[in-house]
Kinemage of the C-alpha trace (Angstrom):
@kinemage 1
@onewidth
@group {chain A} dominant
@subgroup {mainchain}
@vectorlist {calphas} color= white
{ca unk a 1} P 0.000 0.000 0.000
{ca unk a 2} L 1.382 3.330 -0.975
{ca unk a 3} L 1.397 6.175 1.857
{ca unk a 4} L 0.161 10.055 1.271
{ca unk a 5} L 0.521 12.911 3.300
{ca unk a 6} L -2.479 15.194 3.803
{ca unk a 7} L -2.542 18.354 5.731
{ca unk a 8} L -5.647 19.214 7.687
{ca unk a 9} L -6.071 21.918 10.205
{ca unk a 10} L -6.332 20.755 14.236
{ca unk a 11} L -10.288 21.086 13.900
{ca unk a 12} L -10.375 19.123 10.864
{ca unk a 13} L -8.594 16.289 12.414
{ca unk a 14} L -10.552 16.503 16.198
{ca unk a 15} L -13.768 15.838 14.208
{ca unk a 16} L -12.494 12.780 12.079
{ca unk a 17} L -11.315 11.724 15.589
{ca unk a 18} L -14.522 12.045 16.649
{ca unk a 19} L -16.030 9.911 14.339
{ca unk a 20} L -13.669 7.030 14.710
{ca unk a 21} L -15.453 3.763 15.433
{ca unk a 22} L -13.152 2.527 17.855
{ca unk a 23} L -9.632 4.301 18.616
{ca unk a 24} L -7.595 2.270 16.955
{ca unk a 25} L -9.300 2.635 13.500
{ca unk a 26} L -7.125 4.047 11.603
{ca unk a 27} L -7.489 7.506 9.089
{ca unk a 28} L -7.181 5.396 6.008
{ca unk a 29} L -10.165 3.327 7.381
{ca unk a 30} L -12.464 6.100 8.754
{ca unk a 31} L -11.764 8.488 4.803
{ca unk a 32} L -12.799 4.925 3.473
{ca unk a 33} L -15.852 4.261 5.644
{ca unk a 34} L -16.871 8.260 5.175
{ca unk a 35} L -16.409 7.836 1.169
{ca unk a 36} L -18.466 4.644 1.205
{ca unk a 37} L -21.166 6.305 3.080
{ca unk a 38} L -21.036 9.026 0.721
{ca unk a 39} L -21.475 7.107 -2.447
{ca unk a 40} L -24.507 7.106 -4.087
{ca unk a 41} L -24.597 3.502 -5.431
{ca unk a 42} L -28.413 3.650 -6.861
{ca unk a 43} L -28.811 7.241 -8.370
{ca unk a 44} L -32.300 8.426 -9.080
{ca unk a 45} L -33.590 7.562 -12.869
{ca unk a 46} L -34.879 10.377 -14.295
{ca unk a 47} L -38.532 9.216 -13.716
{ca unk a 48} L -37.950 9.944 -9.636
{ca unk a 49} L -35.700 13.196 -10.990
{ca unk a 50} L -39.402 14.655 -12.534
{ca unk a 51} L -41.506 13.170 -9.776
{ca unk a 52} L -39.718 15.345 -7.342
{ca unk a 53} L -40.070 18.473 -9.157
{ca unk a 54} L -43.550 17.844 -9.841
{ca unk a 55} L -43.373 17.857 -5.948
{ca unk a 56} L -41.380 21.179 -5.602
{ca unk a 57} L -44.047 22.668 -7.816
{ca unk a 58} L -46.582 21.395 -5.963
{ca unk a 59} L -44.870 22.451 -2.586
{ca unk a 60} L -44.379 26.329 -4.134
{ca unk a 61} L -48.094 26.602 -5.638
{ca unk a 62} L -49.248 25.893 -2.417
{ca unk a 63} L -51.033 22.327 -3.071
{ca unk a 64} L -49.782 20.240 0.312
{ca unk a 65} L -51.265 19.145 3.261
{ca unk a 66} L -49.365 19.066 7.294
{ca unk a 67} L -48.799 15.987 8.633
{ca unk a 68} L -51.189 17.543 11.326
{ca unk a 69} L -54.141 17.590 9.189
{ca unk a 70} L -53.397 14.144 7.248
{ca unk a 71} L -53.471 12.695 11.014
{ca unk a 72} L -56.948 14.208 11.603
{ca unk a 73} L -58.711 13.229 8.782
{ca unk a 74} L -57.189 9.650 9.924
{ca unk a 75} L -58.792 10.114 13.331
{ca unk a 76} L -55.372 10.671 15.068
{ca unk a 77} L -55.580 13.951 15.943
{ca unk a 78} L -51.803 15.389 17.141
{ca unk a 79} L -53.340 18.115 19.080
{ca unk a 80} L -54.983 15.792 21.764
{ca unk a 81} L -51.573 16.969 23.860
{ca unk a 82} L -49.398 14.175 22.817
{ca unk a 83} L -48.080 15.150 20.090
């Protein structure tokens, strides 16, 4: 395995230390983990791509409902002082 240096400022380098598994993982592992997480291994086809801006058009024209009145009309009314 080849080697690389990287320079990262102190507060870079506290929070990857802070998101270390255990303490002993090491900063090749953690960038690796962090990447993996990152990757996007089923991007959206471009039927999903025009379903959500049908949505955002929707959402800006005004033509939603809350959550709160969706659980009302379903007889779970949020404002009985649970929720």
């Amino acid at each position: 395995m080849s080697t690389t240096t990287v320079q990262l400022r102190s507060e870079t380098k506290a929070k990857l230390d802070d998101l270390k598994i255990h303490p002993r993982e090491t900063y090749d592992e953690l960038i690796s983990r962090l990447a993996d997480a990152a990757y996007d291994d089923e991007p959206l086809s471009e039927e999903e791509i025009e379903a959500i801006r049908r949505s955002e058009e929707d959402i800006r024209a005004g033509r939603f409902r809350s959550l709160r009145e969706v659980m009302r009309d379903l007889g779970d009314d949020l404002t009985d002082g649970q929720g």
